[in-house]
MARTORFI-48727 format. One record per residue: x, y, z of N, C-alpha, C in turn. Coordinates in pm, whole numbers, plus 50000, padded with zeros to 5 digits. Layout:
BEGIN
XYZXYZXYZ...
//
This chain:
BEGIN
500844988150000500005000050000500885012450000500885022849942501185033949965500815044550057502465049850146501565054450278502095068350225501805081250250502065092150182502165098750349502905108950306503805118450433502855119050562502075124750527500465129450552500225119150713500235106050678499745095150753500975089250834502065097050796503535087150825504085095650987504185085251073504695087351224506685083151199507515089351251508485083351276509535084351418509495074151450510155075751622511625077551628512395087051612513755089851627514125090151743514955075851777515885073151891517235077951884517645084051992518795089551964519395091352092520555092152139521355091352262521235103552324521545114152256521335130852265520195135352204519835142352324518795154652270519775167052171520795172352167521195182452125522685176052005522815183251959524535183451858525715181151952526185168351945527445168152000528365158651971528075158351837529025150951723527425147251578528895142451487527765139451355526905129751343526645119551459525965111951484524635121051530524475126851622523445136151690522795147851615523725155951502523505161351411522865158051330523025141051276522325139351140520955133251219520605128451291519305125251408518565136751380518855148451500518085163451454518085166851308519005169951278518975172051122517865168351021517685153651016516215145650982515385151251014515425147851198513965153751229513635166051158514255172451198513885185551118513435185950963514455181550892513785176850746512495170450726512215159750831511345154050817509765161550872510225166050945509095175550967508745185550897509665193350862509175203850715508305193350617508735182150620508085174450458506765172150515506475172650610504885168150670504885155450746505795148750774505895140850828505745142551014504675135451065504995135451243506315131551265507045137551367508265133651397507795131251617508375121751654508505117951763510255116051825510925126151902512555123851928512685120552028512965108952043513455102752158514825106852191515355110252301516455112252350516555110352517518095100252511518025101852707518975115452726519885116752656520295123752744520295143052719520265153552815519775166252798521105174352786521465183252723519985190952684518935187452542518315196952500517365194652340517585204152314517835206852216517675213352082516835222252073516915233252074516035239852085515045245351945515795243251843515665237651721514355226351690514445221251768513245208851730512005213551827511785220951908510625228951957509935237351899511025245851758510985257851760510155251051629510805240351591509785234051459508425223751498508265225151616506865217451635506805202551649508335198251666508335182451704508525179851859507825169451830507245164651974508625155852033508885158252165509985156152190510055152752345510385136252389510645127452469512285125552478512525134452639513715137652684513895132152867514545123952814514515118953000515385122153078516275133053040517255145653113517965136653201518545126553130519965119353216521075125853093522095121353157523365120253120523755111153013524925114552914525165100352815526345097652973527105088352932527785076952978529315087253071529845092052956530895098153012530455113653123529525118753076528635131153195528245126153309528265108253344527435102153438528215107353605527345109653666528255115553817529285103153908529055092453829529965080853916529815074353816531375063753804531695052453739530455043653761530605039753865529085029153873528195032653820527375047253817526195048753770526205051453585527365052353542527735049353392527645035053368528215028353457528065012953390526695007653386525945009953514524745006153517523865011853368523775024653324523325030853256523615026853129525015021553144525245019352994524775006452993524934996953055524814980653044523424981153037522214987553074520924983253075520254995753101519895010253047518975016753133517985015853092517315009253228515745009753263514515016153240515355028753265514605045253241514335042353089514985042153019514735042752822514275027852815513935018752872513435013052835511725013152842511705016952944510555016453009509345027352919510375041852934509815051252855509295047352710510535044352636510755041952499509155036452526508995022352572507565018252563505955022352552506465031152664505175039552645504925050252560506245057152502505915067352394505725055852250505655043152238505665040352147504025028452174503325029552280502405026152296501085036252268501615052352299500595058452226500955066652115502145057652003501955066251901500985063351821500225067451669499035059451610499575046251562498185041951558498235025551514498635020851363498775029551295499315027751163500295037451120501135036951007502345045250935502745046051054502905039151170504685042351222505905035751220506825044151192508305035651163509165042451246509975032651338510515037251426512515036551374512855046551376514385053551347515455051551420515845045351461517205042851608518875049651536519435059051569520095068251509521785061051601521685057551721522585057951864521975049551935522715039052066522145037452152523535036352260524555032652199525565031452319526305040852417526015052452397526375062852460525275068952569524035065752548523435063352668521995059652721521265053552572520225047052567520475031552637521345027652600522025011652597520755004352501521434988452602520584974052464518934976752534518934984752599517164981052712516244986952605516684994652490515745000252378515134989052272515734975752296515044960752208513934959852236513744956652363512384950952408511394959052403511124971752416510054980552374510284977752211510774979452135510974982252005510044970351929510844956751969510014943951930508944939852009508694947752106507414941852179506434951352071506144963352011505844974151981504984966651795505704957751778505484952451586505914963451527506364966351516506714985351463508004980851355507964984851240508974982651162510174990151211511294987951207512494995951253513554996151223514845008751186515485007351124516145016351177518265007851141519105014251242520115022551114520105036551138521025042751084522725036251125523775030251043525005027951064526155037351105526205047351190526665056451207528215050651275528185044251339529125035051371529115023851428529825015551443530335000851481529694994151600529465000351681529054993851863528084982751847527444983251727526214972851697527194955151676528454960251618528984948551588530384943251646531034958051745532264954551732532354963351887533054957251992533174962152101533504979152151534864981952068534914996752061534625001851984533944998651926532945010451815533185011951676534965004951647535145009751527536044998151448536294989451465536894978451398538654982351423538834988451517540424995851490540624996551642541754993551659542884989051746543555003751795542915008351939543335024051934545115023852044545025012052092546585009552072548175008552009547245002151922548244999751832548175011851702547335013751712546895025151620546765019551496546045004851463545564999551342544804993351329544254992051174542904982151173543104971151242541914969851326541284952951401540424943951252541154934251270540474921051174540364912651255540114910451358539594902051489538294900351482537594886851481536404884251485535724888651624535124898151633533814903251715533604892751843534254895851982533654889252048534404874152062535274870551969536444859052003537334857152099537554849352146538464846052242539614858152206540214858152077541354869352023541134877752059539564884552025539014903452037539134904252158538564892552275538424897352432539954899952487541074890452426542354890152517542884903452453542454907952337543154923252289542914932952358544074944152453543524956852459543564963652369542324965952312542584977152174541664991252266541274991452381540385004152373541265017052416540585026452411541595039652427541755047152570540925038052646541195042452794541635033252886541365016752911541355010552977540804995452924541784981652956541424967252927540034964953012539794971453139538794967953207537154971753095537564986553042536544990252988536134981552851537514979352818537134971252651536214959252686536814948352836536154938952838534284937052923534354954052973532924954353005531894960152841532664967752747532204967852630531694951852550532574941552557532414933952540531514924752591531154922852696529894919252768529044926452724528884942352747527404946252653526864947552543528144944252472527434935152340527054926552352527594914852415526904904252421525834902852470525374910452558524264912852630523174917852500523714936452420522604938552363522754923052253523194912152200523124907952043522534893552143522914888352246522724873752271520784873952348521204886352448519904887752542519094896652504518854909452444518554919052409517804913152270518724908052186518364907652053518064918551967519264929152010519044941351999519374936451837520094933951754520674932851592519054931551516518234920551576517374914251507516154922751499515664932951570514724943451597514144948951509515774951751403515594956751277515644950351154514274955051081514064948650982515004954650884515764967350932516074978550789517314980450870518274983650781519964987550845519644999250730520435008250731520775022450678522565024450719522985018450561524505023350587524885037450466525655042550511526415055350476526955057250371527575040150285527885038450174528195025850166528585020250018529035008049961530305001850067531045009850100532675006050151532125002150304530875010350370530665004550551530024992850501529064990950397528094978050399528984970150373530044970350304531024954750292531754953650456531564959750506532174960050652531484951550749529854957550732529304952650860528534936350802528604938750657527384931950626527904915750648529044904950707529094899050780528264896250901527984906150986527634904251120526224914251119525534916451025524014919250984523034907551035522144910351091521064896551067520714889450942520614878550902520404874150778519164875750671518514885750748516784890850723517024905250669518284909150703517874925650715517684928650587517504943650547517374948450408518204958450471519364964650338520344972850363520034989250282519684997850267519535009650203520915017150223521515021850084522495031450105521935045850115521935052850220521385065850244522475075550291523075084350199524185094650281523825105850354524565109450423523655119050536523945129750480523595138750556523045157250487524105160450554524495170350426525275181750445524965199250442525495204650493524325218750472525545229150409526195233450275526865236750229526115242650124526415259650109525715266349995526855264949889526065263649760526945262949623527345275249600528605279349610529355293749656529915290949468529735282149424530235282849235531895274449240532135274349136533255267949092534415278949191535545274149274536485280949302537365292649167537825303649189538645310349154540175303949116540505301549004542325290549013542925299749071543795294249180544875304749301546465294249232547005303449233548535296249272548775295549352548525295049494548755295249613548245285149685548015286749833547385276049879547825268649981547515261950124547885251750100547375240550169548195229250209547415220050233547215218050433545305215150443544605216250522543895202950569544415200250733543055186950738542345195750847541105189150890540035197250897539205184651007539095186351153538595176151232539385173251355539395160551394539765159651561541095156451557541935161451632543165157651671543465142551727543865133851643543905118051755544455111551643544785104051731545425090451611544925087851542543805077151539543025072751428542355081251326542645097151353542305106251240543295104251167544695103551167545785103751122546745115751115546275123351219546865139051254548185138451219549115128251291550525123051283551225120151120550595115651056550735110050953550835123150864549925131150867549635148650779550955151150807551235154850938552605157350979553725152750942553885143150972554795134650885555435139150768553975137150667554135134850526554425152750486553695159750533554435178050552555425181350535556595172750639557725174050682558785169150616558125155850530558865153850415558865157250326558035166450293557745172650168557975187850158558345196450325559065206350314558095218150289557135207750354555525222750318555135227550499554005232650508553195235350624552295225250656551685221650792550585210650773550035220850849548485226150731547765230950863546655221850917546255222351036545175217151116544195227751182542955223751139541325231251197541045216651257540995221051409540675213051500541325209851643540815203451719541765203151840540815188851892541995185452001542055167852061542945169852119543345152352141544365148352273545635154452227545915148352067547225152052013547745169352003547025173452037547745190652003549095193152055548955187452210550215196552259551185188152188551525171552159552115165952123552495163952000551665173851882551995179051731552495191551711552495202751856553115213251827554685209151877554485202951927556185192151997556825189151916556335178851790557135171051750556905177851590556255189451608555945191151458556165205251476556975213651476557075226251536556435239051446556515228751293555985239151174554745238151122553825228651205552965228951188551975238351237551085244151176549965252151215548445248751314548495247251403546885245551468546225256951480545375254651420544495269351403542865261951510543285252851577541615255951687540745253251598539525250251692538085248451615537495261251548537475260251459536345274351382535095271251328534525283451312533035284151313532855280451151531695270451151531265268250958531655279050858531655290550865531475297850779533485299950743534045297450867535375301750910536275291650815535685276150870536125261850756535615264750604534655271450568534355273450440535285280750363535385290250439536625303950358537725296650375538545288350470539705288450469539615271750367538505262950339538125251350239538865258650121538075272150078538125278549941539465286249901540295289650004541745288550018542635285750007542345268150066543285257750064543755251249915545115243849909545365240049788544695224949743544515220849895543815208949912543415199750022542675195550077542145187650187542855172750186543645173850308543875161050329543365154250428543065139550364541995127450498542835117350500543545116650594544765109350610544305098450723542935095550749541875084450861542585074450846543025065850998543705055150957542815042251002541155050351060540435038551069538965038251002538595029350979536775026450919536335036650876536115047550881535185059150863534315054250736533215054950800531705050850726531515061250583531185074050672531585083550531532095094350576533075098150566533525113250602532665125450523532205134850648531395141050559532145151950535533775154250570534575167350562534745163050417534765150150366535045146550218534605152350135532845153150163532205156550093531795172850076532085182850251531555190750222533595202050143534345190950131535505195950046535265201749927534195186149870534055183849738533285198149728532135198649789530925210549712531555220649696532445225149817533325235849814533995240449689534815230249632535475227449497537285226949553537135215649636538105212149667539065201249659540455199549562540645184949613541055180749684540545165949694541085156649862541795145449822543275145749873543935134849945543495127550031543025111750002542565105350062542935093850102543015085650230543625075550275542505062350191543105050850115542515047150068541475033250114541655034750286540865022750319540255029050416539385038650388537935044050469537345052550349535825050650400535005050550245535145065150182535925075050246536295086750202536435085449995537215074750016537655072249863536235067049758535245068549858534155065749753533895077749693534195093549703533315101449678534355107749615536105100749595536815110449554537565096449423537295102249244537745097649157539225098149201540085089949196541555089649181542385096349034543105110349061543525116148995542285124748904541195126748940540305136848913539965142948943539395139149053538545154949148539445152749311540585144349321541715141849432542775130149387542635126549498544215115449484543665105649587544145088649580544185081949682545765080049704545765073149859547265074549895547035060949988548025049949973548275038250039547605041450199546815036150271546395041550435547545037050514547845053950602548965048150678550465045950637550745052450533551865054650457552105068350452553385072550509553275090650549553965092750387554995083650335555595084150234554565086150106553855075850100552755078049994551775089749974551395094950087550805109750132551825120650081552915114950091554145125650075554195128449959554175117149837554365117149670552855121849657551605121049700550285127449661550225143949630550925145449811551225162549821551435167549669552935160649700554095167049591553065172449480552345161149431551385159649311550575173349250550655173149401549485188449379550165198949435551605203249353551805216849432551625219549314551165214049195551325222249009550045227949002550135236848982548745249449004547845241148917548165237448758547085235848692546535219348729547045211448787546635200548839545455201748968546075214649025544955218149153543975221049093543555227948979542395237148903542115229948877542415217448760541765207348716540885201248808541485195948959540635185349037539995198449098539985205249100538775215249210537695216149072538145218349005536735221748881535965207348910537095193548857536205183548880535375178649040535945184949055535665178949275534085188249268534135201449259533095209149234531505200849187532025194149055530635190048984530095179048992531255170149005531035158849077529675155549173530055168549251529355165249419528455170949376528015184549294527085194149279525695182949172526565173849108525565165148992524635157349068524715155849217523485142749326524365152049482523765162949470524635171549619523525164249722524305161349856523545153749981523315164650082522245172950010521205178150059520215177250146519965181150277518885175150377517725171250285517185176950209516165179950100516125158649990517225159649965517435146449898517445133750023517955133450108518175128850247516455121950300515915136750299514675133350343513945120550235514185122250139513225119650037513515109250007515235104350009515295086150015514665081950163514665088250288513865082450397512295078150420511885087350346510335090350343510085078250269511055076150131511005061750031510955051250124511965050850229512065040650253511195034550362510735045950448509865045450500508535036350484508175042050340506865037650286507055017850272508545019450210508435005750138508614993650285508944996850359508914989950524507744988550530506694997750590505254999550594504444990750482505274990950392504094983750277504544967950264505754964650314506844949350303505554939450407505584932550349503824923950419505474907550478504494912250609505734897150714507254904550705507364914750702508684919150726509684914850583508904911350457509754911150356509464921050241510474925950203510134940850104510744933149959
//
């Protein structure tokens, strides 16, 4: 049957009420889209504050003003919270007992940061079709990301093996990796948190070959990229100048070190927009490097349209980098590490470059590549149209959801 906007409920679960990373962003973000389109929106969130944003648009909004995990006022009351809270379970139930009895599809965006696995059992007690945005790993893999923040490299350790449990790969503590590890097992063995969902929503082609091992064998997979909010400012101006910029969190597994590195062999500047653990320890060992701090959107835009080129030097999973993309609209090219799905959105030697992951040397011969002015013009013209020919627009965003929405709702026994 065809369910049209009009009739369509959707329950957005989400860890945060407010923006505090791109996980929480693209949650609100929706809602919001989705509510301009006519769609009821319902936002679940445990932890406070909200958005003030989603009031101001008329969505109805279930906030149970706890804490995510790391805000929690005691270790104990984080573990408890994270391993099982009660509170979101309980709730979740009843906001999903009086939503209407038809067109609802329920959205799960987050849960490990401070919903936990207790969001299954309302969900499948509920018959409610449901579907988990792939934003990252926790669904399948203890620390969140398939990557070893020790060693500082990809994990190919099977999930939950005797191998994964004896590894410390987490970034604070063996105690924490192996209580992570129990609450997976908890949400996938007791919870049956994996199976809930009839619908997975991954980010691109490169995460679905990732997870789609350890998927339920029922699911249906939709590639849906998330929204970006970038005005088409036109094809860049050709500069001879320029130079090269990464743009995000300071830490290892970004590959902050590696920019540096490959800079230093190449006798250029590395600048960095952003800040993390690594700062004091890149102005140390990197003395010519530039940290220019977090800046405001408009601040990353001008200095995007500046730069000679964006480098994504990620040395783990990244589902989709959306600095990739909002490079591209810009009309920027990107150096890209070639084993995170960054390299889906960037042609090799057209609109950027790929570079071996984790090779400061190979980053180093990319640079070089692009200090020739007319090689930069070339890939910014192409990087430009590329992205501008299917731009990931809240507007487009909404409109594969709303699709997919319908075709859940209309899939008779949970098969579409």
């Amino acid at each position: 049957m065809a369910i049209n906007r009009e009739a369509l409920t959707v329950v957005i679960c989400a860890d945060h009420g407010s923006v505090t990373g791109g996980q929480a962003k693209v949650a609100i973000d929706s809602a919001i889209g989705l509510k301009r389109a006519g769609v009821r929106v319902i936002f679940f969130a445990a932890a406070a504050p909200v958005d003030a944003r989603l009031g101001d648009e008329g969505i109805e909004v279930v906030c149970l003003e706890q804490t995510d995990l790391l805000g929690a006022s005691s270790r104990l009351k984080g573990l408890v919270q994270g391993t099982w809270n009660t509170l979101a379970g309980r709730k979740l139930a009843e906001t999903l007992a009086r939503a209407p009895k038809g067109g609802v599809v329920v959205h799960v965006h987050g849960w490990a940061r401070a919903l936990s696995p207790s969001i299954a059992r309302p969900i499948a007690a509920s018959g409610l079709p449901a579907v988990y945005t792939v934003h990252e790993y926790f669904l399948f893999c203890p620390n969140g990301g398939f990557y070893n923040y020790r060693s500082n490299e990809t994990c190919r350790l099977e999930p939950l093996s005797t191998a994964c449990l004896a590894t410390h790969c987490d970034q604070i503590s063996y105690p924490r990796k192996l209580w992570r590890g129990a609450r997976l097992e908890l949400a996938r063995r007791y919870a049956g948190l994996p199976g809930v969902f009839s619908d997975y929503i991954c980010l691109s082609a490169f995460q679905h070959g990732l997870v789609e091992p350890y998927l339920p064998s029922r699911a249906r997979v939709s590639l849906i990229s998330n929204p970006i909010d970038v005005p088409n400012l036109g094809p860049r101006e050709p500069s001879p100048g320029g130079e090269f910029l990464f743009v995000g969190r300071l830490s290892a597994e970004k590959g902050a070190f590696l920019f540096a590195e490959a800079a230093e062999r190449l006798g250029v500047t590395a600048n960095f927009i952003g800040d993390g653990p690594l700062a004091a320890e890149l102005r140390e060992r990197f003395p010519r490097a530039r940290l220019h701090g977090w800046k405001s959107s408009g601040e990353v835009r001008e200095a995007m349209r500046e730069a000679r080129a964006l480098v994504f030097p990620s040395l783990w999973r990244e589902g989709q980098p959306l600095t990739v993309l909002e490079a591209k609209a810009l009309g920027l090219p990107v150096i890209v590490a070639d084993q995170c799905a960054g390299r889906e959105e960037i042609e090799d030697g057209a609109s950027g470059l790929w570079f071996a992951s984790g090779d400061a040397v190979a980053l180093a011969e990319a640079m070089r590549r692009l200090e020739d002015p007319a090689t930069v013009e070339r890939m910014a013209r192409a990087a430009y149209e590329s992205y501008w020919r299917a731009p990931s627009t809240l507007e487009r965003h909404v409109e594969k959801l709303t699709e997919l929405y319908r075709a859940m709702l209309a899939a008779p026994h949970g098969a579409r």
